[in-house]
VEXDREN-2710 file (C-alpha; in Angstrom, 1 decimal):
% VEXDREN-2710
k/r/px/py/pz
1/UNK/-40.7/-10.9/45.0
2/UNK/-43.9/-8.6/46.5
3/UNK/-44.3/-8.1/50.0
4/UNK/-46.3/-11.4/50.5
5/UNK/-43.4/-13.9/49.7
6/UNK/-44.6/-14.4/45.6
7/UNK/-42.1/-13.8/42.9
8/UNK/-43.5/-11.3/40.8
9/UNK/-45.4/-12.2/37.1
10/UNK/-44.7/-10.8/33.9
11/UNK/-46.3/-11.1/30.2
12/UNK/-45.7/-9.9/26.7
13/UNK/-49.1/-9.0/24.7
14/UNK/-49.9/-8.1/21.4
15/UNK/-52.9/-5.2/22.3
16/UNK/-55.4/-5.6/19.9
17/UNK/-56.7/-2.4/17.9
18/UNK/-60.2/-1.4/20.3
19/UNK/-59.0/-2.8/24.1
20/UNK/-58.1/0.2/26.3
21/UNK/-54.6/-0.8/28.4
22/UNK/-56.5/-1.1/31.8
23/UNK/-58.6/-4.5/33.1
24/UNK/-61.8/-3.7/33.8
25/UNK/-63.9/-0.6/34.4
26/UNK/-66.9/-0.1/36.7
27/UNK/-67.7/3.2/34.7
28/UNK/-70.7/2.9/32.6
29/UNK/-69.1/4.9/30.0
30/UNK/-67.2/2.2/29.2
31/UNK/-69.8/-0.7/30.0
32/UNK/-69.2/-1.5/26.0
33/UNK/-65.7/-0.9/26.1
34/UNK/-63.1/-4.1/25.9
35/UNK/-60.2/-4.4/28.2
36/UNK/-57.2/-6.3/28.8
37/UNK/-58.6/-8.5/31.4
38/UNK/-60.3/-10.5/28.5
39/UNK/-57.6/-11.8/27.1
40/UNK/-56.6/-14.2/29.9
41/UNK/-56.5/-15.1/33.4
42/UNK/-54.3/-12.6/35.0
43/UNK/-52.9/-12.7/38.8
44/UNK/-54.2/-9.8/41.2
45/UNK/-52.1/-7.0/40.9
46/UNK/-51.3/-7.1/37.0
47/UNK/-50.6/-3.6/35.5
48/UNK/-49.9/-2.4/32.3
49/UNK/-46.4/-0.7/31.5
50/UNK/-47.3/2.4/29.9
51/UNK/-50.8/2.4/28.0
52/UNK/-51.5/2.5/24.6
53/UNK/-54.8/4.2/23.3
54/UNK/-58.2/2.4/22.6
55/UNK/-57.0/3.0/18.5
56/UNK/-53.3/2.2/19.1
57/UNK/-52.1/-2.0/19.0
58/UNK/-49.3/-4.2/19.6
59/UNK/-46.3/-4.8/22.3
60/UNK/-47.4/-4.2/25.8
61/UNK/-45.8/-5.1/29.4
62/UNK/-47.9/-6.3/31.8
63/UNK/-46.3/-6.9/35.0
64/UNK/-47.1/-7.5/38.8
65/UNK/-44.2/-5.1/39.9
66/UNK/-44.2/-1.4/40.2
67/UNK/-40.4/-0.4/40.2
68/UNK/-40.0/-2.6/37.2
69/UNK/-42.9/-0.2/35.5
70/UNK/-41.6/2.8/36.9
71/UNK/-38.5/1.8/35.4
72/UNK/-39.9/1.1/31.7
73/UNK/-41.9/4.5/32.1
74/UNK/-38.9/6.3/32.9
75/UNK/-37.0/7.9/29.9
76/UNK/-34.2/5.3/30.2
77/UNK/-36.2/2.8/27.7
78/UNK/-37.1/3.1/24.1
79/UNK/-40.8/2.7/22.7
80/UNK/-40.3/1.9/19.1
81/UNK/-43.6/2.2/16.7
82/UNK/-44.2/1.5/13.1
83/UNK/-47.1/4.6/11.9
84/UNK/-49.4/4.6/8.6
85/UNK/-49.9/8.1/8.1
86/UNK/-52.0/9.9/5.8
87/UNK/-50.0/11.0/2.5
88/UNK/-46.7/10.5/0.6
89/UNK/-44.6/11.6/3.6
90/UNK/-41.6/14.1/3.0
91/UNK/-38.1/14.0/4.3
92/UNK/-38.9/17.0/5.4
93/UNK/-41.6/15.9/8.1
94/UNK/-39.3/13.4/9.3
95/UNK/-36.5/15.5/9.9
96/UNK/-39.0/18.0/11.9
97/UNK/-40.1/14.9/14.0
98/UNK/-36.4/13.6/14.5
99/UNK/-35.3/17.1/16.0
100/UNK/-38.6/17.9/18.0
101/UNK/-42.3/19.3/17.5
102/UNK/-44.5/21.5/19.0
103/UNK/-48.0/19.8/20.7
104/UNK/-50.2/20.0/22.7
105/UNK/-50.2/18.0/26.1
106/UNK/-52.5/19.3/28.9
107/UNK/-53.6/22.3/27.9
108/UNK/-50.2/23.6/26.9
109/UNK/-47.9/23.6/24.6
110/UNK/-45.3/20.8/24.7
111/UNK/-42.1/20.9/22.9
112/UNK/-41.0/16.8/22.0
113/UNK/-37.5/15.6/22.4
114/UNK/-35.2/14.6/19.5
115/UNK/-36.3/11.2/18.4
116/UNK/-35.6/8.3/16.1
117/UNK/-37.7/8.8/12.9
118/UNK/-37.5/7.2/9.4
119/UNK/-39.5/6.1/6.3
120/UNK/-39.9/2.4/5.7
121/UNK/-38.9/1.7/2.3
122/UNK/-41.4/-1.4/2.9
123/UNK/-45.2/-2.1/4.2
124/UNK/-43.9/-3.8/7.7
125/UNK/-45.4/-7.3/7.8
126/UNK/-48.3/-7.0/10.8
127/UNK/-51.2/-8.7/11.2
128/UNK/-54.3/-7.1/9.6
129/UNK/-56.1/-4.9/11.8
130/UNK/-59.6/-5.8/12.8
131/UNK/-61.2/-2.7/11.7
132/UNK/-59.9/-1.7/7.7
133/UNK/-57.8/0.7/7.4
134/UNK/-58.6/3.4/4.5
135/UNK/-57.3/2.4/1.3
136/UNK/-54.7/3.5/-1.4
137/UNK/-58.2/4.4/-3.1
138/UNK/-58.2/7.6/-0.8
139/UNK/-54.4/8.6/-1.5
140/UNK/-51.0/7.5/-1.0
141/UNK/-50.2/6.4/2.7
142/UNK/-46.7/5.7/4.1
143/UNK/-45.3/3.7/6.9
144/UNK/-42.6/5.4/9.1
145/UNK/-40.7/4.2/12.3
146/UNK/-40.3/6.6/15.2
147/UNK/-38.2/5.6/18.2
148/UNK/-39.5/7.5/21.3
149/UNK/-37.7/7.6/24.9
150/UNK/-40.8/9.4/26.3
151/UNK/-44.1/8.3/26.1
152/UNK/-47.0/11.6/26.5
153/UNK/-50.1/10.7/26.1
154/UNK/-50.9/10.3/22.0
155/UNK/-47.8/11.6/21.3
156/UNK/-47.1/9.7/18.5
157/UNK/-50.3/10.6/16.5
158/UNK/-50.1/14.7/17.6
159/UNK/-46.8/14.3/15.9
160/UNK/-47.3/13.2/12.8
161/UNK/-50.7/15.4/12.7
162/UNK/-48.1/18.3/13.7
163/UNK/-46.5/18.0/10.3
164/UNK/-49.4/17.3/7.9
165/UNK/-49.4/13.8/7.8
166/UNK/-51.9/12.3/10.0
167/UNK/-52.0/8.9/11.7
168/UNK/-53.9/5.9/10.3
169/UNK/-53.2/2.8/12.0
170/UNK/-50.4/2.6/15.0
171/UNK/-48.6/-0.5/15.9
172/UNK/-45.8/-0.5/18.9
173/UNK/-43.2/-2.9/17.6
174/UNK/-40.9/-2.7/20.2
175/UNK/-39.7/-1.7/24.1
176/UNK/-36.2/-1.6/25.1
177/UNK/-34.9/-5.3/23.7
178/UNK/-38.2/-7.0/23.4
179/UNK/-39.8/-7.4/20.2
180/UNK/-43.3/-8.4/19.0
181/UNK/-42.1/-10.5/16.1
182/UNK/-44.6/-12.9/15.1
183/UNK/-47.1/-12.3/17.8
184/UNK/-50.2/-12.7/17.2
185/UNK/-52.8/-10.2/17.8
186/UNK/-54.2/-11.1/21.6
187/UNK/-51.5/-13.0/22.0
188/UNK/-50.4/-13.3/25.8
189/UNK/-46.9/-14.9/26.6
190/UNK/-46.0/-15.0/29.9
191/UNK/-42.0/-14.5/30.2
192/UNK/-39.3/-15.0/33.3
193/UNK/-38.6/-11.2/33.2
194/UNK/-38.2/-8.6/30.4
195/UNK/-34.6/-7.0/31.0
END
């Protein structure tokens, strides 16, 4: 409940490749931008948990409660994302990921934490982005899992770009226990609570 007497309101979105993770913007750099705010009618207050890039899709937490998104944000909860990266990915790579990469974050240099990271032996079944992704045409491409418990900003993509395979298309498929299934892209469910 928030300091008025309401009981808090969560959803569950499916972030749609091209929306930034905010709900409008006065700036007129972004007067052409699209934001979450269009995909429904959402209660004063609403925040994203975390963000994901303009590029970036999929699960996102949008909530009315601030501990319960300091909470997901802290490094207690896991971010799982399925990556198309650039090239016939070696074990190698993904054994450099798993144990930790150097990037860049601010300026500096940022070393990342050990991590979840494997190939999938199949294409993941996700909706098709709106914008094409490059085809086999232009190479081999491969689809990898990575299971973060931190959450800087582009991490994802400065890691796979730190070991030669950059990233083509980003989906998060998962945070903590909730799933994005069969969601459709835009999709807003609105749920009890997520944990």
């Amino acid at each position: 409940m928030d300091s008025t007497g309401n009981f808090h309101q969560h959803f569950i979105i499916y972030k749609p490749y091209g929306y930034l993770s905010q709900f409008t913007s006065n700036a007129k750099k972004q007067q052409n931008k699209r934001f979450l705010g269009d995909l429904g009618n959402f209660p004063e207050g609403i925040m994203s948990i975390g963000r994901l890039d303009e590029k970036s899709e999929g699960l996102l937490l949008l909530t009315t409660d601030g501990k319960m998104s300091d909470y997901v944000n802290s490094r207690k909860v896991e971010k799982e994302y399925y990556t198309l990266v650039d090239g016939d990915i070696s074990l190698e790579a993904v054994k450099q990921m798993s144990e930790g990469v150097e990037i860049g974050f601010n300026g500096k240099k940022y070393q990342t934490k050990p991590c979840k990271v494997s190939r999938l032996e199949n294409e993941p079944n996700l909706p098709e982005r709106s914008k094409k992704v490059r085809d086999a045409r232009h190479g081999p491409t491969s689809w990898i899992s990575i299971t973060l418990k931190e959450g800087k900003f582009r991490q994802v993509r400065k890691m796979t770009s730190a070991v030669g395979f950059p990233t083509l298309r980003l989906v998060r498929v998962r945070v903590g226990n909730i799933h994005l299934n069969d969601m459709d892209v835009g999709e807003v469910l609105p749920v009890k609570s997520f944990f």
